[in-house]
N, C-alpha and C positions, 0 to 999 in steps of 0.2 A: 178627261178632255185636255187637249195641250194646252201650254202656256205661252201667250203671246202678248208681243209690248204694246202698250199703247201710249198715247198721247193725248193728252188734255191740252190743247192749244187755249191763251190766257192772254189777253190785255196786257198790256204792259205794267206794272207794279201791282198785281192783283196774282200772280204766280203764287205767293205765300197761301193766299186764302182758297187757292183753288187745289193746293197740296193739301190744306186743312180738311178740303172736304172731304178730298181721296180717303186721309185716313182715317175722318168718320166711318165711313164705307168700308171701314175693315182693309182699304188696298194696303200693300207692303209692297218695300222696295219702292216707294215714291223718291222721283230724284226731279231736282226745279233745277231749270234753264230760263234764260229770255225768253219769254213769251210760249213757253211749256212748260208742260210737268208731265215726266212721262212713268207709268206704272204698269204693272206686270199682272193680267189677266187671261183669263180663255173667250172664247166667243162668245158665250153666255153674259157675260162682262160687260159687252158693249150694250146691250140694252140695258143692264141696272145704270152704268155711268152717263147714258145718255139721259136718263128719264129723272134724273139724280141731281146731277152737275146746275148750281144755280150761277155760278159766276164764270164756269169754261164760255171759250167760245163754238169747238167744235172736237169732239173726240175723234181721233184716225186709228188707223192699224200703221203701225210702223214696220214698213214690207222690208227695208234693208237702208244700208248707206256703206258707202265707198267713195274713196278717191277720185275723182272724175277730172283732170285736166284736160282730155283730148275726146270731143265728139266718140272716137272709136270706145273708150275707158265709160262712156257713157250709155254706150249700147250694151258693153257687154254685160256690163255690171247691172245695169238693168234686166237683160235677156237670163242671166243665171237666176235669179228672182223666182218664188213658186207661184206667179201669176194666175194659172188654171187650180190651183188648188182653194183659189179667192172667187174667181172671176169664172161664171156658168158660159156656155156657147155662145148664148143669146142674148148676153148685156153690153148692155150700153157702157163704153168707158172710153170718157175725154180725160184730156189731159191740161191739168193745168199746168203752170210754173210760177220759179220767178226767184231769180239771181244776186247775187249779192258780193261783190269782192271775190267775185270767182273770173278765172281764164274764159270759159264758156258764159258770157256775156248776154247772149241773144235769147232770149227767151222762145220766143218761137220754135226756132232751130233746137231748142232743148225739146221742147213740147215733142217734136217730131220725132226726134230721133227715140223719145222713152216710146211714143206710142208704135212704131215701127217695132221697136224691141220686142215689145208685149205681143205684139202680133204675131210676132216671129213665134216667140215663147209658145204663144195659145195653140198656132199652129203644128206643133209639136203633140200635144195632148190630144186633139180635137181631129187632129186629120181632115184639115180641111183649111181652101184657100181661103174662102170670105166669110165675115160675121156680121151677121143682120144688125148685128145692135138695137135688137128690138127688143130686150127685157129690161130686166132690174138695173137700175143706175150705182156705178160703182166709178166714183172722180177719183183719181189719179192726182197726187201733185208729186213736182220734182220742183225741190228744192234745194239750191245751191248755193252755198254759206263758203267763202275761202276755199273753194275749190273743193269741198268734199258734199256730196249729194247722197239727198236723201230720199227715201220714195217712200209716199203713203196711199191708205186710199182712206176715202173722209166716207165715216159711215153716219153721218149728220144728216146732211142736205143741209136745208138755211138751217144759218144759224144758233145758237141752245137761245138767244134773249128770243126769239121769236116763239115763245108762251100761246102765243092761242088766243088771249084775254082781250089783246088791246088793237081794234080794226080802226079806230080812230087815232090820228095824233095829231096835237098841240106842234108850237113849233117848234124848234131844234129841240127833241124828244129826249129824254134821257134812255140809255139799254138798261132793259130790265137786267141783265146780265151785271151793269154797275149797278143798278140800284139795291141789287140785292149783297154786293159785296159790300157798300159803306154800312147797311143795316147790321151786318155779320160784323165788320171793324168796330162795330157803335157798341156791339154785345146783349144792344137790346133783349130783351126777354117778352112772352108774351105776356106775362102777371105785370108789365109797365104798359103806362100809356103811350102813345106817340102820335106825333102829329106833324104835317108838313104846310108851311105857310104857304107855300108856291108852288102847290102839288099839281099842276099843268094837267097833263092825262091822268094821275091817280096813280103814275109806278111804283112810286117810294108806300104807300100804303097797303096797295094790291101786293107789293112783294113780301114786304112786313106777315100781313096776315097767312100768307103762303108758306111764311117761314114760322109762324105762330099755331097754325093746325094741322104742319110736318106734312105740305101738300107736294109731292114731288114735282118738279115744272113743268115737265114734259110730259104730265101726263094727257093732256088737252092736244098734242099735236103731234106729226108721225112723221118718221124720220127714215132717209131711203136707204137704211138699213134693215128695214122692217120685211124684206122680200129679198133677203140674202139668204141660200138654203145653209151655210156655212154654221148660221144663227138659228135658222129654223125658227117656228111659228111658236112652239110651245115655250121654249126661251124668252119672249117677247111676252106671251101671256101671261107667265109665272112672273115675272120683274111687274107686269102691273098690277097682278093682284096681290103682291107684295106692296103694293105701293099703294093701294086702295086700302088694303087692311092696317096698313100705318097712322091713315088718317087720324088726325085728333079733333073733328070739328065739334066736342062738346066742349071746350074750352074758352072761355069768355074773352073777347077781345075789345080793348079801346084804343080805335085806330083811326084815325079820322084827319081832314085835311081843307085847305082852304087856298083859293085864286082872286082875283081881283077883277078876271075874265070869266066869265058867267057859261060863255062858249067851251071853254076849259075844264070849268065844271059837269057840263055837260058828258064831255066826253070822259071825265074820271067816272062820270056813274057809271055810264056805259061798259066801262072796262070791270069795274065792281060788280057788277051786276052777270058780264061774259065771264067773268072768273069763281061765280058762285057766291060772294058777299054780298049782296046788297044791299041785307039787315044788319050788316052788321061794321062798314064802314059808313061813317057820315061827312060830307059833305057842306063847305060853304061860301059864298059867295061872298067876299070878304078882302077888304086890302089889309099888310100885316099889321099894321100899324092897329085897329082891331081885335085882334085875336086876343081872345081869355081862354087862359088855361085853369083849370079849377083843381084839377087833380095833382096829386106829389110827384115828385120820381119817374117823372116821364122824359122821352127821347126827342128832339127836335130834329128829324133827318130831312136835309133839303137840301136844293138846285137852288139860288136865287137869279131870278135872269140878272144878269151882266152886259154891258157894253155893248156888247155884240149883236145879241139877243133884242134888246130892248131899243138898240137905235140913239141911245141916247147917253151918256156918260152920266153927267148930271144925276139923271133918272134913277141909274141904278147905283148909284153913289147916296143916294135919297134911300132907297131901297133898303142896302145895307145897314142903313143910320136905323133904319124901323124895327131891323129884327133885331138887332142891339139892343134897341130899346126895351121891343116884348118879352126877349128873354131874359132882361136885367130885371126884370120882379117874378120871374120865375126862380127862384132861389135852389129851388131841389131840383132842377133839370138840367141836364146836358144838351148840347147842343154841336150838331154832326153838319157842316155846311159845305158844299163840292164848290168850289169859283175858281175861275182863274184873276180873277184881280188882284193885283201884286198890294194894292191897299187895301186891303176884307178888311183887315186886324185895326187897320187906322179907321175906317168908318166903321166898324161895328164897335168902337167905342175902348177894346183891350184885346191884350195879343192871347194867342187860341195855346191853351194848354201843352196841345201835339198839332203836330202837322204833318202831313202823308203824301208825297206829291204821288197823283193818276191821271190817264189820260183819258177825258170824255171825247172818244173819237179820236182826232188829231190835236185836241187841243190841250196843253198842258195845264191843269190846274192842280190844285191844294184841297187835302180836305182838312178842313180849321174844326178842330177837337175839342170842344167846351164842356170841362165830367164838372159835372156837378155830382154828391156825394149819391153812391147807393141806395137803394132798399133799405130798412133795418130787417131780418132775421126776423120772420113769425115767431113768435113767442110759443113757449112749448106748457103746454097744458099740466100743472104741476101737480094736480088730482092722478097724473098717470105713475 
């Protein structure tokens, strides 16, 4: 089967951890850019990276790039492209954009001229003037970075954070796609506890457990690559019964989490319970100031609402001061906090071990890194 590039499109400061996962995945030839990481597979490919990928935002095929300064440089170079060899008679294919320190400027005007091209192209192959666009969905982007453009086609649909699990959301929601990168930055293991003080919908827990009985993401939701013959049917089935037989749910988990909003609570069961847990995370209605931790060597991963969030400065200036506090008698635990408040460190009582700046969304925040020491080493049985 041939060998074709792909792209893991990536958050902005989360490209490391999203190369990390590549090369679990056995990929080679991983190379990180801004907000990609792009690796070298065949078609069969896209459904393991897609069903796979916890922290991408959306795997493409990387169809070509070239020079583009002049609308014509744009056509052409798009028109030589093996479009019919992607793209059936009868699919659907829009075209996105979108520009950036390039001569070609207008977005729009780009959009047309790639989709014009394509057309040109398909009609070449197909012999034929019009295309129903009535099958399989295949998006198109043309992106233009300093004048050189690039074409892909997104074999996603929404999203990789859109898991399947969570029909409910709390307010400004955290992506599961971050939540599951800080628990990977935390190093967490699933033989540790972890807990989240302000676990709003349940992300930080639900993705914890997800990443603790090696549950692939995507395997709860379908992606409109699924009805590409390029991929084929059997391709698709083999990546999920590979991913069904990976499972490790006989593995014991202590994962659990607590809100202050009861409504919050709510909807974290909900999502526990849509994603297969519901025995097995727990849940509590709880401000932090509260929270007892009984067990060792556990993980503290959280969102605390901030400013923004909450409405109120004070408030979550308050806030901060609490979890400072709970975690300062937890002596063996770390503790993993996403905020953007340039004073975390001052209200949470001492400055964070590491710091990591990511962006939840558009918003620029820190994650404050508190290791508390390791595990010790199970002792090894000296009768052996």
């Amino acid at each position: 089967m041939k060998t074709i590039e792909l792209i893991a499109t990536s958050p902005m400061g989360l490209e490391a951890i999203v190369a990390r996962e590549l090369r679990d995945l056995g990929y080679e030839h991983v190379t990180v850019d801004n907000g990609r990481v792009t690796f070298r597979g065949t078609p069969a490919d896209i459904s393991r990276a897609n069903l796979w990928l916890r922290t991408a935002d959306r795997v493409l095929v990387k169809m070509g790039e070239f020079d583009a300064l002049t609308f014509d440089e744009l056509f052409e170079g798009t028109k030589a492209l093996d479009w019919p060899d992607w793209i059936p008679g009868d699919a659907e294919f829009p075209v996105e954009g979108r520009s950036h320190k390039s001569q070609l400027s207008s977005v729009p005007a780009c959009q047309g001229i790639v989709k014009k091209a394509v057309v040109e192209k398909m009609k070449q192959r197909y012999k034929t003037e019009w295309f129903p666009e009535d099958g399989a969905r295949y998006v198109i982007e043309v992106s233009l970075l300093k004048d050189r453009a690039t074409l892909t086609l997104d074999t996603t649909g929404p999203g990789l954070h859109k898991r399947g699990y969570r029909k409910l959301v709390t307010e400004a929601p955290l992506k599961e796609t971050m939540a599951a990168a800080i628990i990977m930055i935390s190093r967490w293991r699933p033989h540790r506890p972890l807990y989240d003080p302000f676990c709003g919908s349940g992300t930080f827990p639900v993705e914890a457990a997800m990443i603790g009985w090696n549950i692939a993401p995507g395997l709860r939701r379908s992606f409109n690559s699924e009805l590409w013959p390029i991929i084929g049917e059997q391709a698709w089935e083999q990546a999920r019964e590979e991913a069904y037989d990976l499972v490790k749910d006989d593995i014991p988990l202590e994962i659990g989490g607590s809100d202050i909003d009861p409504k919050a609570i709510e909807v974290a069961e909900a999502s526990a319970k849509k994603a297969g847990f519901a025995k097995e995370l727990k849940f509590h209605t709880l401000p932090v100031s509260q929270v007892k931790l009984d067990s060792d060597y556990g993980c503290i991963v959280t969102n605390p609402p901030y400013g923004e969030r909450l409405g109120d400065e004070r408030e979550a200036e308050k806030t901060v001061r609490s979890l400072g506090f709970t975690a300062s008698v937890l002596s063996t635990w770390s503790v993993f906090a996403l905020s953007p408040a340039r004073s975390f460190e001052h209200y949470y009582g001492k400055p964070a071990d590491k710091k990591r700046k990511l962006f939840n969304g558009r918003i620029e925040c820190n994650l404050y890194q508190y290791l508390g020491p390791l595990p010790p080493l199970p002792k090894q049985d000296e009768s052996l």
